[in-house]
C-alpha positions in Angstrom: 5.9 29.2 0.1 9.0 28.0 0.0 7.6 24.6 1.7 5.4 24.1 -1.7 8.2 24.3 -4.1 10.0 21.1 -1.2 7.0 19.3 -1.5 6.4 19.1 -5.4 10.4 18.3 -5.3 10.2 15.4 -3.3 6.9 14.2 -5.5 8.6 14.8 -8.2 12.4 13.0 -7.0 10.2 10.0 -6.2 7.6 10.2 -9.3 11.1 10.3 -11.6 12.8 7.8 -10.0 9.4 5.4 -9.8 8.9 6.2 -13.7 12.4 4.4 -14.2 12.0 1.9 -12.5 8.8 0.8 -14.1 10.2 0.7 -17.6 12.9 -1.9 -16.3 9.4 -4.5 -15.7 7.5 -5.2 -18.4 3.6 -5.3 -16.9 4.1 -1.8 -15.7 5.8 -1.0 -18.6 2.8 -0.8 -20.5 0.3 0.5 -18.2 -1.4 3.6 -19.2 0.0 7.0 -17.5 -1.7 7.2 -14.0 -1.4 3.1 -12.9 2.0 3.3 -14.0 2.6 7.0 -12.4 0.7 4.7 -9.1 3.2 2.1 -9.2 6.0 4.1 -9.6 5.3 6.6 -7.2 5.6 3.4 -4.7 7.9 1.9 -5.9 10.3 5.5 -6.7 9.3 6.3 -2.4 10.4 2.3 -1.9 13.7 2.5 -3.2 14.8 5.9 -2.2 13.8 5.3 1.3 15.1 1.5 2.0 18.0 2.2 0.0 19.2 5.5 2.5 17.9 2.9 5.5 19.9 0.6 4.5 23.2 3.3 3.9 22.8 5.1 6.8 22.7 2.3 9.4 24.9 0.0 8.1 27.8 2.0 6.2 26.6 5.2 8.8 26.2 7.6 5.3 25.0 10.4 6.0 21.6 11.7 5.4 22.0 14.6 3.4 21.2 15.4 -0.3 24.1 14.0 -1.8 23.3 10.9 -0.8 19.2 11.4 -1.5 20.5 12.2 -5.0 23.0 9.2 -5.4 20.3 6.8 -4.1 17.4 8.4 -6.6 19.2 8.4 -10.0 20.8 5.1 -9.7 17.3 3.2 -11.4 17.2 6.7 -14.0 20.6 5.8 -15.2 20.1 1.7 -15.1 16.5 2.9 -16.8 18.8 5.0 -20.1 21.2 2.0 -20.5 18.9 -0.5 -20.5 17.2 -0.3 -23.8 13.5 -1.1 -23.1 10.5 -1.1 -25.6 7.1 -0.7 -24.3 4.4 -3.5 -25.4 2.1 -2.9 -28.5 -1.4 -1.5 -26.9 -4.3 -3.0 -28.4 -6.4 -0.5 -29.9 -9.1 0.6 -27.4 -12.5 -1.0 -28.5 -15.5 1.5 -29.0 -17.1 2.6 -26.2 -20.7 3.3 -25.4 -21.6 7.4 -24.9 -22.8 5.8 -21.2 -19.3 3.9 -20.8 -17.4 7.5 -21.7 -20.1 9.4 -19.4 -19.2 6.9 -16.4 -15.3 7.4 -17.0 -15.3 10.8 -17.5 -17.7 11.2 -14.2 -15.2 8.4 -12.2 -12.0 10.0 -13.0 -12.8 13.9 -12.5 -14.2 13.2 -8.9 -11.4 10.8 -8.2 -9.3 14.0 -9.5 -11.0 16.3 -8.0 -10.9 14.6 -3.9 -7.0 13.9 -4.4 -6.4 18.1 -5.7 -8.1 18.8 -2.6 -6.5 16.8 -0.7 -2.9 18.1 -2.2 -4.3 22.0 -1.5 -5.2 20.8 2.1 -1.7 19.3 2.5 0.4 22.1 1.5 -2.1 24.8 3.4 -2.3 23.6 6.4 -0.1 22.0 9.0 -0.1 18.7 10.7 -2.8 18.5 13.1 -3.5 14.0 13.7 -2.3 12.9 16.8 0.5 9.9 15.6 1.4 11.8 12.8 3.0 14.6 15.2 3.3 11.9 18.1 5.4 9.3 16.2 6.5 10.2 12.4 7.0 13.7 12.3 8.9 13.4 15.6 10.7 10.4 14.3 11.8 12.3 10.8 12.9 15.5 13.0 15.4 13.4 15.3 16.8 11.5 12.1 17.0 14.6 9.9 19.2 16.3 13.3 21.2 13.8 13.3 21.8 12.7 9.9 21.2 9.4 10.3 18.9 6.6 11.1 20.6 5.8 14.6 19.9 9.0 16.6 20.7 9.2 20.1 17.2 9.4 21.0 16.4 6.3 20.0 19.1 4.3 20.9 19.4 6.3 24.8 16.9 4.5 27.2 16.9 7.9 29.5 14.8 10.2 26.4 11.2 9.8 26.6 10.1 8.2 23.3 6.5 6.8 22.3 7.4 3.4 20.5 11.3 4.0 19.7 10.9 0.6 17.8 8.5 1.4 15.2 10.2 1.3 11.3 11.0 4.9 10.0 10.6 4.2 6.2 7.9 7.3 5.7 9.9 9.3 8.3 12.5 9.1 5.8 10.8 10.0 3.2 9.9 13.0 4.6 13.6 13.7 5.7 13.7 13.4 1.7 11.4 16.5 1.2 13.4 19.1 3.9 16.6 17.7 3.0 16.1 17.8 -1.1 15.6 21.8 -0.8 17.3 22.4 2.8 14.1 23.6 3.9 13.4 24.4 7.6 11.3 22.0 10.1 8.0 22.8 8.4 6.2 19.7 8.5 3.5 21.3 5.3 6.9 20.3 3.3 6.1 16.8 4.1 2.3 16.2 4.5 1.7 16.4 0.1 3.6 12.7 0.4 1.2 10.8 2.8 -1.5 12.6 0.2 -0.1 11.3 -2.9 -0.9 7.6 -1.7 -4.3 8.5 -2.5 -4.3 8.8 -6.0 -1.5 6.0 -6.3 -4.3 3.3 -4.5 -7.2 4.7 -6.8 -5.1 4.5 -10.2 -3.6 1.0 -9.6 -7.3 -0.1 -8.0 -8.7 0.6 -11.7 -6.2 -0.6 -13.5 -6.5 -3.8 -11.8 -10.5 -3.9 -11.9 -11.1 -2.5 -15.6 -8.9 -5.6 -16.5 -10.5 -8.3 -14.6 -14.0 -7.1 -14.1 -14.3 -4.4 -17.2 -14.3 -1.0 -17.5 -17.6 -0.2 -16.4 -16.7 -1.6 -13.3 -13.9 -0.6 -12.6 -15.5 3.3 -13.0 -18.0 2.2 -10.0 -15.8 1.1 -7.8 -13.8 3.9 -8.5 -16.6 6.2 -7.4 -17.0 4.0 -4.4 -13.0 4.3 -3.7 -13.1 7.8 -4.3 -16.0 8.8 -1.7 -15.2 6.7 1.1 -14.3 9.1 3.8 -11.7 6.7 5.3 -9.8 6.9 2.6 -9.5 11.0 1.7 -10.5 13.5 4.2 -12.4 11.9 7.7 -10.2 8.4 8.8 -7.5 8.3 10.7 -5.0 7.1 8.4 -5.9 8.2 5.5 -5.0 10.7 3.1 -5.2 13.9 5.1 -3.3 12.4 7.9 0.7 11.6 8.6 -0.2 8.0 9.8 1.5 5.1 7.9 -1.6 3.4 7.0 -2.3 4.7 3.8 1.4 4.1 2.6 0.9 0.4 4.7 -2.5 -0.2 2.7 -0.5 0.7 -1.2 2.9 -1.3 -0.7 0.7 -4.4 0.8 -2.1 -4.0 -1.7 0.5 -3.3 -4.7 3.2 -6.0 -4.1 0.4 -8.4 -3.5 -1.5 -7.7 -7.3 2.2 -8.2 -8.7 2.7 -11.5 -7.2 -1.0 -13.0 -7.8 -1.4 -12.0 -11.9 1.3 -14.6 -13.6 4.6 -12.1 -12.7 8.0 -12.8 -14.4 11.5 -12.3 -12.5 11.4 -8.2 -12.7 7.2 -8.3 -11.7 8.9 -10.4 -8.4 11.4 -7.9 -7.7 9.3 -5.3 -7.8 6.7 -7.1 -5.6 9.6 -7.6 -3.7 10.6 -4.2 -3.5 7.0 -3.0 -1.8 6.8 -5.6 0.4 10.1 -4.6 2.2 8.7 -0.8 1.8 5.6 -2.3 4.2 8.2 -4.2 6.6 9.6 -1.3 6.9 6.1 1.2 7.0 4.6 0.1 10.3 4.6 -3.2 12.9 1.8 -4.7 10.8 3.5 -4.8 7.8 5.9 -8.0 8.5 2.9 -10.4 9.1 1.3 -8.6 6.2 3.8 -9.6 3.6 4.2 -12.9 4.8 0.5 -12.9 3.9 1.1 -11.6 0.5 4.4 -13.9 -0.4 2.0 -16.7 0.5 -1.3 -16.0 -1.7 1.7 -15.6 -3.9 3.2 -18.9 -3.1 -0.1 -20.1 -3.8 -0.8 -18.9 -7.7 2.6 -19.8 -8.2 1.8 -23.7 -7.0 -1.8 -23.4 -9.5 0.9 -22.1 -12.6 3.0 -25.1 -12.3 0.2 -27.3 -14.7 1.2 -24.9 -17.8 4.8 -24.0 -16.7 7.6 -25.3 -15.7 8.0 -25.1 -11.4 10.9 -23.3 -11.4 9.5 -20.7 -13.8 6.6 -20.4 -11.7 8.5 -20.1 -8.7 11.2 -17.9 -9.3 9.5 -14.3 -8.7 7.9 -15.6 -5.9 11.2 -16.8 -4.6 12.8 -13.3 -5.5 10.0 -11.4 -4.1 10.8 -12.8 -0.5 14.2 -12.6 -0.5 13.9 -8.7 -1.3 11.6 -8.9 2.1 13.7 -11.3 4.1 16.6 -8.4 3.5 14.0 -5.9 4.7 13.1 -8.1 7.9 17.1 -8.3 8.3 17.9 -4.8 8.5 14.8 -4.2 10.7 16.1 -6.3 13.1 19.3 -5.1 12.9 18.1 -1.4 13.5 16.1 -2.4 16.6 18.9 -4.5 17.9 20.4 -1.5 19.1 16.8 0.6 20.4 15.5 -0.3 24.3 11.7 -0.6 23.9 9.1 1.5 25.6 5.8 3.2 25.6 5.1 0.4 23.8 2.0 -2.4 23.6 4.9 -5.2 23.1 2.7 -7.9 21.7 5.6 -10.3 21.1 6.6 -10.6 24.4 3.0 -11.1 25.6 2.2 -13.7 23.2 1.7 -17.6 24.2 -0.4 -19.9 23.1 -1.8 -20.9 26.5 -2.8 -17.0 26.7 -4.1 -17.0 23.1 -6.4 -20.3 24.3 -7.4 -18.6 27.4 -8.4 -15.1 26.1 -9.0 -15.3 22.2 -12.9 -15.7 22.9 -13.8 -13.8 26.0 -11.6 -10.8 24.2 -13.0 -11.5 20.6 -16.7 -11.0 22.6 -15.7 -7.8 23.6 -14.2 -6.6 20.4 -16.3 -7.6 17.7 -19.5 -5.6 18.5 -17.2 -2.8 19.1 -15.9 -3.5 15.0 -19.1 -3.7 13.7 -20.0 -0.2 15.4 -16.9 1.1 14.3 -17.9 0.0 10.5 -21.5 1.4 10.5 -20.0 5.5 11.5 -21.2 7.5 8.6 -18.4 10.1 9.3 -15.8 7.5 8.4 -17.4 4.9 6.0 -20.9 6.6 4.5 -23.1 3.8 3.3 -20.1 1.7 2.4 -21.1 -1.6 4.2 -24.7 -1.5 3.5 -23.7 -1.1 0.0 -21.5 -4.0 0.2 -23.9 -5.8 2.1 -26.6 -5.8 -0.9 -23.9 -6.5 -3.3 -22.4 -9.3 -1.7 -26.6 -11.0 -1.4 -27.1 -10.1 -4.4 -23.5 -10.6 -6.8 -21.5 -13.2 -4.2 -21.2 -15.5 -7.1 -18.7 -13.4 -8.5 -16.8 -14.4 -5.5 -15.8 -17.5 -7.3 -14.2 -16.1 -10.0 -10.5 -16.9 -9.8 -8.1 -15.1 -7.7 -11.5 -14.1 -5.6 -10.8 -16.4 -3.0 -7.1 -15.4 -3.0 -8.2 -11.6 -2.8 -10.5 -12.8 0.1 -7.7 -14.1 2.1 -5.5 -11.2 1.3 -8.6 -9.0 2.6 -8.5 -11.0 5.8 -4.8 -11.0 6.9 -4.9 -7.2 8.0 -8.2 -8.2 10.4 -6.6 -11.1 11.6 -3.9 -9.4 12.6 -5.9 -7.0 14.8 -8.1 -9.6 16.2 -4.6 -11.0 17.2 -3.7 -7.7 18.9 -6.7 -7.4 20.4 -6.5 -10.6 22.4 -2.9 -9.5 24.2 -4.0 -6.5 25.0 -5.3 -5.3 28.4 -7.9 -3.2 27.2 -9.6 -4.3 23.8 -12.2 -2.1 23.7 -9.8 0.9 23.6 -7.8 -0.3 21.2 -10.7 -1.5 18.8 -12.0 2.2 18.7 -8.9 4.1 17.5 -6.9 0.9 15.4 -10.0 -1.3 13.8 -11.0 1.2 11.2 -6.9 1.3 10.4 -7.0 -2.6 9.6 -10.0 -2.2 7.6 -7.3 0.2 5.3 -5.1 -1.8 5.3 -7.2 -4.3 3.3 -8.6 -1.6 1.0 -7.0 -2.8 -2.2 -8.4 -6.5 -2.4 -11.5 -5.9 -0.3 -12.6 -3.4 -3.1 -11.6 -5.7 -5.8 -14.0 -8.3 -4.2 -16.6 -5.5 -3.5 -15.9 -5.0 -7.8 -16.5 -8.9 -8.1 -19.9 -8.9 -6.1 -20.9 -5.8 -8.7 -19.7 -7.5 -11.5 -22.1 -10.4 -11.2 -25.4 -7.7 -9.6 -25.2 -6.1 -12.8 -24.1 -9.8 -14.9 -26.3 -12.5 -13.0 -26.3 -14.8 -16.2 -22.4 -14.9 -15.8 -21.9 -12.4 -18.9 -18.4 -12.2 -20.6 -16.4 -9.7 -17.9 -14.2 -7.6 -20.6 -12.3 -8.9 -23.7 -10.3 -11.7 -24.0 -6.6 -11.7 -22.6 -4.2 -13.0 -25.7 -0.3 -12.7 -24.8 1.9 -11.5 -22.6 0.4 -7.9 -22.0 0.4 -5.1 -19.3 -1.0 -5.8 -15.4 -4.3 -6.9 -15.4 -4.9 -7.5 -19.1 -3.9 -11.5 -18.1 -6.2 -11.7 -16.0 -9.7 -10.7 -18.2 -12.3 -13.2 -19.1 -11.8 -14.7 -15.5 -9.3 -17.2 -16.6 -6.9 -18.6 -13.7 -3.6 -16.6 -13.5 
């Protein structure tokens, strides 16, 4: 069992060092426990992970648990310097016995999928075909070697399905053998990709309770909690080693930091995410640019009540913490031949793009939709949204909807842009389109929370109380006021 007590180590190393860095920014400073656990779980995997990237390829430090430990009590010890005072919580208005029902009801299944999930990790070993293709083969070269280069990579005679891809959550595994020496058992490292699950649920209902109320925010957290994409029957999700999941939290997370009025430490946080999903999977760089530019966008809409460089500033922040991130990508591939690999930047014109978008897009599409109405991976998720979108779309014009909307999109776009360089479309729509859709998950359930919203509201009734003040994430944006 010793691969149990590794696990809850490295959950623990990255929940401590997440928990510190939340008390340096004041939003998540006064979230209640499980959004603010959410966030700093991300954010405590973010820093750990880019920070040994960063070490071990450009100063060549080793990857052993000195190091590990260096890297994950540097934000503990900034954290008990700086002297930090949480923000007055208003006292929680009386709720309904219906309103207490719904939570209690939302939160205990919600509980209840992520403990199994947790049991499943630690019970059973890695059976998904990238996690023990790509990651877990990834994190075993790197942990041999002790460092981010290995041989493997960087030799063009080894055999290596895409050498190129980022290894920020093969790291992070590294993290869990290293932090108890523990031998190559890969149960050590599955409870990590697992964790995601309740980190996207808790930050999903902080975010809705605020801007669409509480009773909400309990639905869609029921919806959240039983898609089967999500937990126990997608690939990428929670039971798998894929980098989806993670993809789907730092994208969804950094993006909700930069669109809700964030100050300087809100955009280096943001920041700090968005370089985690640079540094997650391929889809993650066109991903953040997406993000920094629905931020760029609130920021613009801020500058009629403050001044532009105040508005600008975490924004500003937020990508040069992801322009570092692109940087030491780079860098790191610089030095790694490519093969086995789709290599859509090299295919990529814009006569070809002309010439294939639509004939390709004919042949995808209806293979998306399919791939959207499987039970085993999405329920009755769509119809659902279908019915809520006829009959609540108004809510879609609630501000940051269209924002959210956009965010939503940027993952399928990026697949439909895949799609059109690749020689067989139809292959790579059946095992990758449900992966986009996840990769969206924390806006396009916010939007599914908006349509709701209005299908229970249709004459536009007040959505939660009034926001007064500077107070935690998501409390700015109730009442549907602009951030």
């Amino acid at each position: 069992m010793s691969h149990v007590l590794a696990s809850f180590l490295a959950l623990a190393l990255f929940s401590g060092t997440g928990w510190a860095l939340t008390s340096l920014v004041p939003t998540l400073r006064g979230l209640p426990g499980a959004p603010r656990w959410g966030y700093g779980y991300l954010l405590g995997l973010a820093w750990t992970c880019i920070a040994l990237y960063a070490l071990s390829h450009g100063l060549g430090v080793p990857l052993r648990l000195p190091a590990i430990l260096a890297v994950a009590t540097v934000p503990i010890v900034i954290a008990l310097l700086v002297r930090t005072r949480s923000p007055a919580r208003q006292r929680p208005r009386e709720r309904s016995p219906w309103t207490r029902f719904l939570f209690v009801l939302a939160v205990s299944f919600a509980a209840l999928v992520s403990a199994a999930l947790l049991a499943d990790a630690v019970a059973s070993p890695e059976s998904d075909w990238d996690g023990r293709m790509t990651w877990t083969m990834q994190a075993r070269w790197i942990r041999e070697a002790g460092t981010v280069d290995p041989p493997v990579l960087r030799e063009k005679r080894w055999f290596v399905s895409h050498p190129q891809y980022p290894v920020l959550m093969p790291l992070a595994q590294v993290v869990a053998l290293e932090i108890q020496g523990q031998a190559d058992d890969d149960r050590a490292a599955r409870p990590l990709y697992a964790a995601f699950f309740p980190a996207l649920l808790s930050i999903l209902y902080a975010a809705c309770r605020r801007w669409l109320g509480r009773r909400t925010a309990c639905w869609v957290l029921l919806v959240a909690a039983n898609l089967p994409l999500l937990s126990f029957e997608g690939e990428g999700g929670a039971r798998s080693s894929y980098g989806d999941l993670p993809l789907a939290c730092f994208y969804g997370a950094g993006l909700l930091l930069l669109l809700f009025r964030p100050r300087l430490p809100e955009g280096l946080a943001a920041g700090l995410l968005l370089a985690a999903a640079v540094l997650t999977k391929n889809e993650g760089l066109p991903l953040c640019l997406a993000a920094l530019g629905v931020g760029a966008w609130s920021a613009f809409l801020r500058v009629r009540r403050q001044p532009w460089m105040r508005a600008a500033a975490p924004v500003v922040l937020a990508a040069l913490a992801a322009a570092a991130a692109i940087g030491l990508l780079h860098s790191w591939r610089s030095h790694i031949p490519n093969r086995e690999d789709e290599m859509y930047l090299a295919r990529f014109s814009l006569r070809r793009l002309a010439a294939t978008f639509l004939p390709q897009a004919r042949i995808a599409i209806p293979l998306a939709v399919d791939r959207m109405l499987a039970r085993e991976q999405w329920g009755l998720f769509w119809p659902l949204a279908l019915i809520l979108a006829v009959l609540g779309g108004r809510g879609l014009r609630r501000p940051p909807a269209l924002r959210l909307a956009i965010a939503a999109a940027a993952p399928l776009a990026v697949g439909l842009l895949a799609y059109t360089f690749h020689p067989d479309p139809a292959y790579m729509v059946q095992v990758t389109w449900n992966r986009m859709l996840l990769h969206a998950a924390l806006p396009l359930l916010l939007l599914l929370g908006a349509c709701l919203r209005r299908a229970r509201h249709p004459k536009g009734a007040p959505a939660g109380p009034p926001s007064s003040g500077r107070r935690p994430l998501g409390v700015q944006i109730s009442g549907g006021a602009p951030p």
